[in-house]
N, C-alpha and C positions, 0 to 999 in steps of 0.2 A: 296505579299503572294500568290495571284493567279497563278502569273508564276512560284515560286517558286514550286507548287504544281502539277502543269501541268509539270515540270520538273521531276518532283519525280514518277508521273503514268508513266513518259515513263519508264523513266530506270528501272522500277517495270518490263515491260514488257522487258525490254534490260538481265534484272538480270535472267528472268526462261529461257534463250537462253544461258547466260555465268555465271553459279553457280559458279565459281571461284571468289570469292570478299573477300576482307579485309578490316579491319578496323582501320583508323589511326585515332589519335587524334593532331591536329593543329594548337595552339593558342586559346585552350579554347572551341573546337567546334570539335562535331565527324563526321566522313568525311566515305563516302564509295567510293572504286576503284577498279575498277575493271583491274584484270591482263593482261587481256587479249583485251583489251579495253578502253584502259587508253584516244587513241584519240577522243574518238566519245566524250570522255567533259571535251577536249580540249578550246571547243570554250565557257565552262562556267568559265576558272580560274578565268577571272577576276571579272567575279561578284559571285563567291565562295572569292576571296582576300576582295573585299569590302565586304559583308558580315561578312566575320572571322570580321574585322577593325572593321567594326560598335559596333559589339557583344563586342570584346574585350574592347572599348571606353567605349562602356555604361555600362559594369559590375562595372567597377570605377568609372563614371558618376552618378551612382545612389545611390553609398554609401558614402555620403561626408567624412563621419569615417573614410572609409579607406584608409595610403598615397600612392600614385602611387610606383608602386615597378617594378625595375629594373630587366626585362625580359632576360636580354641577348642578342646575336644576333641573325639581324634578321635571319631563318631560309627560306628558299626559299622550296616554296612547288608544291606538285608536283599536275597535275591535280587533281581534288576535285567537289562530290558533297555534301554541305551541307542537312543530314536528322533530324536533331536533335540537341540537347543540351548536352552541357559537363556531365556524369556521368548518361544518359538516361539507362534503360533497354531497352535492343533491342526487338523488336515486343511485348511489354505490353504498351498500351495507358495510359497516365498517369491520374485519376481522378482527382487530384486537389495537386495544388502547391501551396508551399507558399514561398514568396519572403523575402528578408531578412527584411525590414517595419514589416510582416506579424507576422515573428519570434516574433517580438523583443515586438510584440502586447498581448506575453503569457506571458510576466515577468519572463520566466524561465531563469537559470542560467546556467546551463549544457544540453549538451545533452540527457542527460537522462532523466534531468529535463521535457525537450520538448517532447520527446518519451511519457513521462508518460502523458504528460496534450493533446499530440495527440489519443493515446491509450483511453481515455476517448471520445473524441468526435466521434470517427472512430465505436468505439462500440467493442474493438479487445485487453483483455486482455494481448496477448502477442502477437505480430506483429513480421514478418521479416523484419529484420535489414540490409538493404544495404548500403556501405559508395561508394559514388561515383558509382553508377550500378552495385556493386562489392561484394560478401560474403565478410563475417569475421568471421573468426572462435569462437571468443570472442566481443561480446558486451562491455567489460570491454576496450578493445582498444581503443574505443573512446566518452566510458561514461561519463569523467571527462572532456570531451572536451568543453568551454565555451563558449558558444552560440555566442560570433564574432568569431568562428571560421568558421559557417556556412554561407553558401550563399543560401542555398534553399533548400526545402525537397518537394520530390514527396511522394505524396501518391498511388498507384496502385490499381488493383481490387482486393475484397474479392476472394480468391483462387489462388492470383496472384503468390505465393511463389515456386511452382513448374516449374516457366519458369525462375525463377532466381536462380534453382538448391537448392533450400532450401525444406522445408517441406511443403507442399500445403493446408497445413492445417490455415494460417493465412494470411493474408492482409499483404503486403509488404509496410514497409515506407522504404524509398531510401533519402538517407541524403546527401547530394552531400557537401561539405565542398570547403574553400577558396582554389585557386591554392596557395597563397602565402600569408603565414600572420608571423608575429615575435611580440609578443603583451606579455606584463606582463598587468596581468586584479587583480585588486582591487577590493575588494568587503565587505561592511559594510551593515549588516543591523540590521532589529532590529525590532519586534513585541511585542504589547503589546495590553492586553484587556483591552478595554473601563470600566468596572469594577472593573478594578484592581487585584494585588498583580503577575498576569502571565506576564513575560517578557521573551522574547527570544532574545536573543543577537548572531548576528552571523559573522564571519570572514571567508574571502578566499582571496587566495592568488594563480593564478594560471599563470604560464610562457607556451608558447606554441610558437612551431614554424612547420611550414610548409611549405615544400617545395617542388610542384608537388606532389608525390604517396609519399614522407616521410616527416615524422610527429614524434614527442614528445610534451609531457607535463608533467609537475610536476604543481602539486595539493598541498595544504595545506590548511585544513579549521578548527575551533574551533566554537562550541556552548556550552552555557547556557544556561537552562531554570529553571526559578525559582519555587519554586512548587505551588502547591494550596492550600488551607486548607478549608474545609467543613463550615468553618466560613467565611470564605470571599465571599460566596456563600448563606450563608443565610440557610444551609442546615439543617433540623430539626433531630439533633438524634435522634436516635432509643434508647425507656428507657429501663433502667436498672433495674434489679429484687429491686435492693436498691439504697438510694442516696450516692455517695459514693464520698468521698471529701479528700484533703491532710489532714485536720483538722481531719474530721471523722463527722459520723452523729451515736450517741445515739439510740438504736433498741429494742425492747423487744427479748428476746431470742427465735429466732422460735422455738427449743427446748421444751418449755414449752408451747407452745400454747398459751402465754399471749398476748390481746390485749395493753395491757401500758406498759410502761417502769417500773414503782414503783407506788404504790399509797401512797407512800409519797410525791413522786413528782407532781401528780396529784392534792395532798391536797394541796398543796406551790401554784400550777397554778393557779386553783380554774376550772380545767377541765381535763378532761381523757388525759394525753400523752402518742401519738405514738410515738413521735420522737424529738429528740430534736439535734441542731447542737452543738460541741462541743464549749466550748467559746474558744477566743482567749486570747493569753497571759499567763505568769506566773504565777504560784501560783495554791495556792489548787483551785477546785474549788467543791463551794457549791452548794445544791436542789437550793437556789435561783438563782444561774448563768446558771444554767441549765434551768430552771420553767421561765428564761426571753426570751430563744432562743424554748420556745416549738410550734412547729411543726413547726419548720424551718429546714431545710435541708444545709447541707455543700456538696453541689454537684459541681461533677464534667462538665466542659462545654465541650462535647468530641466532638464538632465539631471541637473544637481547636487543637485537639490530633491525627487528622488522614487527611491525602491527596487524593485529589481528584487527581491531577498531582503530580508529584517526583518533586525534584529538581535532575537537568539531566545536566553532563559536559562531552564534545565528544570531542575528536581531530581525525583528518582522514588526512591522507599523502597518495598521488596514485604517479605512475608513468606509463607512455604508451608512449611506441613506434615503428614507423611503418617503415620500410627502404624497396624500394625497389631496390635490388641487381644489375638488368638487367631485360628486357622487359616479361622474365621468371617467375622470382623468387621474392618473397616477405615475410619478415618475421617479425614478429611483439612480441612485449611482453609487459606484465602489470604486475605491482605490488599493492598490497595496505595492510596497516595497522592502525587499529583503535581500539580506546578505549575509556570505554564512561561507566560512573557510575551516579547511581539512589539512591535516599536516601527518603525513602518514611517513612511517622507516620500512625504507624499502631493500635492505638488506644492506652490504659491504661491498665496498673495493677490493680488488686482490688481485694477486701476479705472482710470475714467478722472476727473479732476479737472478740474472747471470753473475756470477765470483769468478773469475778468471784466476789460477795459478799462477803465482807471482807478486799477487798484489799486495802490498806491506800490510793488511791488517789481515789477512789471509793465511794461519796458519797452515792451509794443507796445500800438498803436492800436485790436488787437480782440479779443473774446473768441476764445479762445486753450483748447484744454486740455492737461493732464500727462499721461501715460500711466505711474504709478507702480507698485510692489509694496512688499510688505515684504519685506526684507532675510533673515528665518529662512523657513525653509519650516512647511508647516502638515506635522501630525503623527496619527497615528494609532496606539493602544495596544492590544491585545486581552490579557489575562487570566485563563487556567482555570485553577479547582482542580479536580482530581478526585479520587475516591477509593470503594474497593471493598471488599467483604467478600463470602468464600463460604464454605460450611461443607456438605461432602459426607460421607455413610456409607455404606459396601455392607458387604451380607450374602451370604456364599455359600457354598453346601453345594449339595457335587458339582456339576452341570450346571444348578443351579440358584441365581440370584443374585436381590437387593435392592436398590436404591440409592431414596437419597434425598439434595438437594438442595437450599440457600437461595443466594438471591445477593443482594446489593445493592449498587446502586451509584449517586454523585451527581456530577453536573457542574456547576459553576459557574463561565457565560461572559460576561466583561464584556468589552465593546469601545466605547471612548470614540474621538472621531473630530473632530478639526479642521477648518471646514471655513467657507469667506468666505458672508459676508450675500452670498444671489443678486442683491438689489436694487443691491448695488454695481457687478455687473456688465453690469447690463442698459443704463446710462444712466449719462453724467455728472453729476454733483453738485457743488455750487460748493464753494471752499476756505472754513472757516470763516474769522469775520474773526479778525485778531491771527498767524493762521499763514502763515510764508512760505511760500510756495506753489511758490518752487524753492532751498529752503533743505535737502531731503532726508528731510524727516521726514513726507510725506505718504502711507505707506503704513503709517504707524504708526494714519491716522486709519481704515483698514479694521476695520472690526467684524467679531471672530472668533466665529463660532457654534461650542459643546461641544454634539455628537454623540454620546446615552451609548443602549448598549441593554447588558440585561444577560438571559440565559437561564439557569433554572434546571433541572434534568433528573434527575430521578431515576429508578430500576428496581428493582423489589421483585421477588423469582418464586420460586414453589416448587413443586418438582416430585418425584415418585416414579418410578420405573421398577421392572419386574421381567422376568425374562426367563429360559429354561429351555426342557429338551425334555420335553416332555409327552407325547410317544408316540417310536416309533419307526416309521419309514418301511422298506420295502425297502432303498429307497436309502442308509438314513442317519436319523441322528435330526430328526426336525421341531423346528426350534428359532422360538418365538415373543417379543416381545419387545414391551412393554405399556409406555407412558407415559401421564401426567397433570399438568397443573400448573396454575398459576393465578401471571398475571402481572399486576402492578401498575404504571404507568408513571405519572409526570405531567412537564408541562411548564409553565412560569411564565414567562412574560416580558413583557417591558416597554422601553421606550424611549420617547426624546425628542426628539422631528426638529420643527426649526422653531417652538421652545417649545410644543408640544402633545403630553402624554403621552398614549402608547398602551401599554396591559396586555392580556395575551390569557393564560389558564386554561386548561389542556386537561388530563381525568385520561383512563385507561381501562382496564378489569376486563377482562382478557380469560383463561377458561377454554379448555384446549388439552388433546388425548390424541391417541395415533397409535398405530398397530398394525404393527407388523415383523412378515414369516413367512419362515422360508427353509427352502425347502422341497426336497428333494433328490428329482430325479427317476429319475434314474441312476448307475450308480456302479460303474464296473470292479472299486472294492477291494471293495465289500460285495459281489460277486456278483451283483449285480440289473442283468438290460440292460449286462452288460459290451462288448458292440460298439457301443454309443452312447457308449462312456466318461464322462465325469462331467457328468451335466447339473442344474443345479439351478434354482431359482425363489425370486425375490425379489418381495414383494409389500411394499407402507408405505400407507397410510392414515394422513393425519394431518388433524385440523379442530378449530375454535376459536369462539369467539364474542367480538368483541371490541367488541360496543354498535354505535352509529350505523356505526362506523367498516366495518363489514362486519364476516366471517366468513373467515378464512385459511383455505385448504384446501388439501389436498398428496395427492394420488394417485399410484402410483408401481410401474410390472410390468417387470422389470428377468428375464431370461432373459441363466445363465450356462453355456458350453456349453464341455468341453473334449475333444473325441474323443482326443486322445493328450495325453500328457505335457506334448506341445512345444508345443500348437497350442489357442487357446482366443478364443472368443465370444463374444459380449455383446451384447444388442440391449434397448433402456431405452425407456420411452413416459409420461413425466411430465407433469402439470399443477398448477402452480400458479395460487393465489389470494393474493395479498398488497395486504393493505390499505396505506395509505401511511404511512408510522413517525410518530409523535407530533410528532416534531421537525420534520418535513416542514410539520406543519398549524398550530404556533405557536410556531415558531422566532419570532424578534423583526427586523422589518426594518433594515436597516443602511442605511445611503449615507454612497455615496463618491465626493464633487466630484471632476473633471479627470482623470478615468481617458479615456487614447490611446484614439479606439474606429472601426472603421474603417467608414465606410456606404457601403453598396455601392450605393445611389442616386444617389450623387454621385460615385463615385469618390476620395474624402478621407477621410482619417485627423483626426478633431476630438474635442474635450473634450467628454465628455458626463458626467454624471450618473449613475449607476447603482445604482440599487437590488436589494439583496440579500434570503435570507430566507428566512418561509413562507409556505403559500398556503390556504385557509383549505378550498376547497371542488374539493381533491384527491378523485379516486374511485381504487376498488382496483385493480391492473392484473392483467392472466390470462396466464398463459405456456404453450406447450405446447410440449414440449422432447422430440425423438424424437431417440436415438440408436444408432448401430451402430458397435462396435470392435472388433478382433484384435489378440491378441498371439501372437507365435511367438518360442521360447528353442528354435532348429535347434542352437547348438553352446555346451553347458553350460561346458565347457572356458573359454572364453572368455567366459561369463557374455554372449554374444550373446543382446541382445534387440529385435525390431522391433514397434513399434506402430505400428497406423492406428484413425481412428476418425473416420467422420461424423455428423456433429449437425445439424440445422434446430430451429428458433424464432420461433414464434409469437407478437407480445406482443399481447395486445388494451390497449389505454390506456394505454401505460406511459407512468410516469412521469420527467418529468426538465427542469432546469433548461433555461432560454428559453435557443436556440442564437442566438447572433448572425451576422451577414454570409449572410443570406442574403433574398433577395427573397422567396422565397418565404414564412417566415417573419414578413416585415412587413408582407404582405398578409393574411396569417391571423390575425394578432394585432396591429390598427394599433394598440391601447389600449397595447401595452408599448412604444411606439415617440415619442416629442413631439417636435416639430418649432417652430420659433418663426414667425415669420411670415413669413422670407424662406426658408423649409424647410429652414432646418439645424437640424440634429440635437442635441437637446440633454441628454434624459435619455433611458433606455432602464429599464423594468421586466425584472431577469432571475429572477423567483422561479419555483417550479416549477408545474408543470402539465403537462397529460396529452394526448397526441397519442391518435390514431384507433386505429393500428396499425403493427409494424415486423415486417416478417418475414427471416428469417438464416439461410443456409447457408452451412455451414464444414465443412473435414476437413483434420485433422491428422496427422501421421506423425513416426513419429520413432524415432530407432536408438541404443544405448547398447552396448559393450563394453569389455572390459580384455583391456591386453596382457601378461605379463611382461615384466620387461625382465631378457635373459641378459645375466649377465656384470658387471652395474651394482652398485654397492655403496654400503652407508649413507654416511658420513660416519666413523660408529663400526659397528662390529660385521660378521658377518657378510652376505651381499647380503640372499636368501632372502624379500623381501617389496615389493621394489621392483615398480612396473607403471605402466602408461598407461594412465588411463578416461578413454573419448570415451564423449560425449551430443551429439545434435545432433536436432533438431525441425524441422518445416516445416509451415505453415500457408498454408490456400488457401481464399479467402473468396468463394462463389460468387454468393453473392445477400448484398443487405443495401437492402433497402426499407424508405422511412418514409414511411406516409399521414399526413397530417400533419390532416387533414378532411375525410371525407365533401364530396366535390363537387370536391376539387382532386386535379389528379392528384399520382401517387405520387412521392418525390423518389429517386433511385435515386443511393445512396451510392458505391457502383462507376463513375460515370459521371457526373464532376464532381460531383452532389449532396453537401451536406456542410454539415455546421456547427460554427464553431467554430474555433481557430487549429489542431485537426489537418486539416483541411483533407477533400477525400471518404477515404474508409476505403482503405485500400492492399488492394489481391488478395493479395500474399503477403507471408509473414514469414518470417524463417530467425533461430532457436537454436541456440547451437553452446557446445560448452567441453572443453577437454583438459587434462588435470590428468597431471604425476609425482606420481606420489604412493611415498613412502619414509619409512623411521620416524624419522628425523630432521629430515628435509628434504621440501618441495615446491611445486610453482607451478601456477599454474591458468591458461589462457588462455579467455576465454570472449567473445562476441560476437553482437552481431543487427543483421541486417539488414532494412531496413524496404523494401518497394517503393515505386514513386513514384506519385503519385495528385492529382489535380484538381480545382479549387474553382471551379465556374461561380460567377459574381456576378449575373449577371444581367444588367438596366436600369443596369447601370452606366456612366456617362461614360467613354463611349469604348468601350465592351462588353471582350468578351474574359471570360479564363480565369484563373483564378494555378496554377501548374505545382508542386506538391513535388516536389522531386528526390528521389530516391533515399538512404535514411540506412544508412550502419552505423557503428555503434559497437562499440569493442575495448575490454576491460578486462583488467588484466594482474596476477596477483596471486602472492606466495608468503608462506610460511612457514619458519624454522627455529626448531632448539631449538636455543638459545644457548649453554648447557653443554658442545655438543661442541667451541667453542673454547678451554674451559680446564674440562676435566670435575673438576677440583678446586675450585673456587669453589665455596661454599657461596651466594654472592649470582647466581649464572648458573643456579644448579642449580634447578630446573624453572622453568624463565622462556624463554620463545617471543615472537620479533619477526615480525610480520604486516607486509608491505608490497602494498600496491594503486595501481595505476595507471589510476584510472579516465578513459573515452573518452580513451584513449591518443592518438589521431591529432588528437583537438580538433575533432570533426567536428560541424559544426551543421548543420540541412537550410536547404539554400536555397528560396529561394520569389521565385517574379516572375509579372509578368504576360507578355503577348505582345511586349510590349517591352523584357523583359530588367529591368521595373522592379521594387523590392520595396516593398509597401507598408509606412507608417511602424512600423503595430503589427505586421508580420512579419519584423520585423528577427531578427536570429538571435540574437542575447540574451533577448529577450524568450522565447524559446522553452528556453534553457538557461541561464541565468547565470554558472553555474560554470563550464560547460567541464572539462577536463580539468583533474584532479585527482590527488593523493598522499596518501595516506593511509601512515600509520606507526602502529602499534600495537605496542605491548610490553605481555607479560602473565604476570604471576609468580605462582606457587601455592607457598604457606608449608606 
């Protein structure tokens, strides 16, 4: 390694003498040559050939999974120095790699899968995406790709996306994928909670082949999930003004202001009745069949009648493929289509039923009412299809690239909604004539209202890119990076609440370009200001015009500084402008009767109303995001790495759905809030709209290393690649205000303020995960802990606080390859079983008030359903 590197300073100093160099790729392995100087490393081919050899051997030597595959012939190469690894980004140092053992150590199943559980530990909601050192126009290209299809993923530095001609706005993952694979991959698994009644069942089906720069894959996957119900939970309903049962429960007529039913019936009991449940069976019935069920109740168990989960059935079919043309040209396209429906119980019908005195099956002397339901619960269905097409080309010659771009995509969301006539429940209504009135069939007489809204959504867009160095810098080459497109969206919806249809139209044209510069200001290696070591400059502009809707805009000066090797900078000062998405402004209103809802006015958890949706006269929100990061790799050995980085945020008006349980809240917006005339609460508007301002500061940290482990050994073969990688993160949230409108004051999220069933924002968070990782075998333990945080209520009945406790959840996962139990089976042989154990301890957060109480909607199911969970997956490659 030494000479190798004492090689690589020269020609450092050989390359600022002959800038004329290209780049070949050779057997796996990226080679720089220079044109004009091809002799002077001459005298290294052959140990540039044994090198490729070595590299080449050990990529199949290390993954016993994969069969040796027939390379073709051999190619005779022309002088060569090795600088690097197949699919590296040239001049960004890579932070940390992971090997395919490494992969296979996250249980994920796709690419995406792994992006998503990397995106987590990195700290980087949305990362750049490189396949091989390489853009891609569409992520969708190699989303569905199934994790044997990888050989390794770099991770780069925060800011790093500007030197790979992307946005310099996110941390680059670099996914370098197999030279050569042809695999049909199986896949069964299947989750279930240790509590029962939740099971997930799931299928895949995915063919892939690759060959050098081209690639396909066809995808096929299927889920169920079974639903939940509030009873299988233990979950305590929320009471009802009356007991109300299929049978019926016997009531004094609130009408009359009467405490008993009859005082005949009272004299039969030999004590005052309130209530009596209807009896069962045929026949007249008598005061005495009555006077034997007094004050017992025919009620309904409505935990049984509503879902915590849906029951949920998906199918999803992808297609993606990448061809490259000539050493030029590359052009790629994805398809996908999915459909997947929800059948959720949304609680009971109910009434009260008028008995008039006199009526022949009516044994008492006064009007009298039922308190009945029907017997099924009312139901609620939602239904999308979707489905996508994209079709991407790049051109590229030398340091200079093309790409172009289409996308489209449709959704189509229908949600139908069962839901009882309100009128039924405002007031009693007499029994028609002819029906027995305690014969059991009077909740058959509730009039059911069909609930239908249906959205349509589609997206058209097309865009260009281009990108290259156009000069060269002191430092380094100036590389700029040019887009344009034009995106088309509409939205169509419609519904029907309370027989009055509503339709709402909305299209929007909106033109967009932005401008990347990455600009190198200094640079140890080029010789320019070598005691400032590598300092560079990120600049982005991007702006749009999207009609009434406003104008998006994105400015962006992102300064990246590394005085040594170990040790690097970063300091970012963004603004956006984002108008509110299409879907925001004519999504289609939904309601949904008898939803638990807890008002903080009263202190009571009741049935209210609640409407869902869009909002018509959303404005755009403005953010300004300053931040400052370090990273230090003090001991490469160990692939030791520390990050911290603070961030504050600015929003002006942003936007976001009506938070509920909070006073403050209901004062500022009394319009989302209806109250009946005795002030309970009955429907609540929660569509979106735009507060004043929130402002946010946070800083994160976090440490990642590998250990080897001496002495440890596969299962099969030699040790020689066994290790332990810890990650562990820590977040600290110092500020997080929300004005909620000019003239009130500000609600301070840290200090009780809060909305919502997470209750105020916790100050700190801890990520954590330790992984064996070995070529056969490995487990992962990973976990977070949440801090505990406060929910003032307010004017609430009885005043006080609700408390969250303190959460952590464990999740426990491994893998093996099954082969190494009978490495002769042809049906074991590449087949991998994945076991997970998620929120190992079954830990839900608690929540009470000052008195140790919890209220009905913060029951701890309602917060988690599942609980703790097993997960089993077996996955076979043909």
């Amino acid at each position: 390694m030494s000479l190798l590197m004492n090689m690589r300073r020269r020609d450092e100093l050989i390359a600022r003498r002959r800038p004329v160099f290209r780049k070949v790729c050779r057997g796996g392995m990226v080679f720089t040559v220079s044109s004009r100087g091809a002799s002077l490393l001459s005298q290294r081919a052959v140990l540039s050939l044994l090198l490729c050899s070595a590299a080449w051997g050990s990529a199949f030597a290390q993954d016993g999974r994969a069969p040796r595959q027939d390379y073709g012939p051999t190619t005779t190469l022309e002088p060569v120095l090795v600088i690097g690894r197949r699919g590296e980004v040239a001049g960004v140092t890579v932070e940390r790699s992971l090997d395919g053992d490494a992969i296979l150590s996250y249980g994920a199943s796709t690419v995406a899968d792994l992006v998503g559980e990397l995106a987590w530990e990195i700290g980087e909601d949305e990362p750049v995406i490189l396949v091989n050192g390489e853009r891609i126009e569409d992520f969708g290209d190699v989303s569905d790709l199934p994790i044997e299809a990888v050989e390794r993923v770099d991770i780069l530095p925060d800011g790093s996306g500007a030197a790979a001609g992307a946005s310099p706005r996110g941390r680059v993952v670099n996914v370098v994928l197999r030279r050569e694979l042809r695999t049909l991959v199986s896949v069964l698994g299947r989750r279930a909670s240790t509590e029962g009644a939740y099971v997930s069942t799931a299928g895949e089906i995915t063919a892939t082949r690759i060959e050098g720069p081209n690639r396909t894959n066809l995808a096929f996957r299927v889920r169920d999930e079974t639903r939940v119900l509030e009873d299988d939970r233990g979950v305590t309903p929320f009471p009802l003004a009356y007991p109300y049962g299929p049978l019926g429960t016997v009531l004094p007529d609130p009408a009359t202001g009467a405490t008993e039913i009859d005082p005949a019936l009272s004299a039969v009991a030999g004590r005052p009745v309130a209530r009596a449940a209807v009896p069962p069976g045929p026949g007249p019935r008598t005061l005495a069949a009555f006077a034997a069920n007094a004050g017992l109740a025919d009620s309904l168990d409505l935990a049984r009648f509503r879902t915590l989960l849906p029951d949920v059935q998906s199918y999803e079919a992808s297609f993606s493929g990448t061809r490259k043309f000539s050493e030029e040209v590359t052009a790629s396209v994805n398809a996908r289509a999915a459909t997947s429906e929800s059948r959720y119980l949304s609680g009971a019908a109910y009434g009260l039923f008028l008995v008039e005195a006199g009526r022949p099956e009516s044994p008492f002397g006064a009007d009298v009412v039922v308190a009945a339901a029907r017997p099924e619960p009312l139901e609620s269905r939602s239904r999308t299809e979707a489905g996508s097409f994209g079709a991407s080309l790049r051109w590229s010659l030398g340091d200079q690239e093309l790409g172009a771009n289409v996308n489209y995509s449709r959704s189509d969301r229908r949600y139908d909604s069962q839901r009882q006539d309100f009128a039924q429940v405002a007031q009693p209504f007499p029994v028609p004539v002819g029906t027995d009135a305690f014969g059991g069939g009077l909740g058959d007489l509730l009039a059911i209202r069909l609930d239908r809204s249906r959205t349509l959504v589609e997206n058209a867009s097309a865009q260009i890119s281009a990108s290259g160095t156009p000069m060269e810098l002191p430092a380094g080459p100036l590389r700029l990076t040019a887009t344009g497109g034009l995106n088309h969206s509409s939205v169509d919806s419609s519904s029907t609440f309370e027989g009055a249809p509503v339709r709402n139209e909305q299209t929007r044209e909106e033109l967009n370009g932005s401008l990347v510069v990455f600009a190198p200001l200094a640079s140890r290696r080029a010789g320019f200001l070598p005691a400032l070591g590598e300092l560079n400059l990120n600049l982005e502009a991007a702006a749009g015009d999207a009609g009434r809707a406003g104008s998006p805009r994105r400015t962006l000066a992102l300064v990246d500084w590394a005085p040594v090797e170990q040790l690097r900078f970063n300091a970012s000062v963004q603004v956006t402008v984002t108008p509110p998405a299409l879907e925001l402004l004519a999504d289609a209103p939904t309601v949904s009767p008898d939803i638990p809802y807890f008002d903080p006015l009263t202190g009571r958890t009741t049935s209210v109303t609640v409407t869902y949706g869009g909002a018509m006269d959303l404005q755009s929100q403005t953010a300004t995001l300053k931040r400052l990061g370090v990273t230090a790799t003090p001991w490469r050995r160990y692939n030791l790495q520390i990050n911290a980085e603070y961030w504050s945020v600015e929003t002006r008006d942003p936007i976001a759905s009506l938070p509920p349980n909070n006073v403050a809240i209901m004062a500022a917006f009394p319009d989302r809030f209806v109250r009946d005339g005795a002030g309970e609460l009955i429907s609540v508007d929660t569509r979106p709209l735009n507060f004043e301002r929130q402002t946010q500061e946070q800083a994160r940290s976090a440490i990642s290393f590998v250990v080897p482990v001496a002495g440890s050994s596969d299962l099969r073969g030699p040790p020689a690649r066994s290790r332990v990688e810890v990650n562990a993160a820590a977040s600290w949230t110092f500020r997080d205000d929300l004005l909620i409108r000019d003239g009130l004051p500000a609600v301070d999220l840290l200090r009780g303020g809060g909305f919502g069933l997470a209750g105020g924002r916790a100050r700190r968070q801890a990520d954590a995960s330790a992984a064996f990782v070995s070529r056969d075998w490995g487990f992962r333990v990973s976990g977070t802990w949440r801090d505990g945080s406060t929910l003032d209520l307010g004017q609430v009945a009885g005043g006080g606080a609700l408390r969250f406790e303190p959460l952590t959840v464990v999740n426990l996962s491994g893998h093996v390859d099954l082969s190494v139990f009978a490495p002769e089976s042809a049906v074991l042989k590449r087949s991998r079983l994945n076991l997970t154990l998620t929120n190992a301890a079954n830990a839900r957060q608690r929540i009470a008030d000052e008195n140790g109480l919890t209220p009905l909607n913060y029951q701890p199911a309602y917060r988690d359903p599942v609980g703790r969970s097993v997960f089993v997956e077996v996955r076979k490659s043909f």
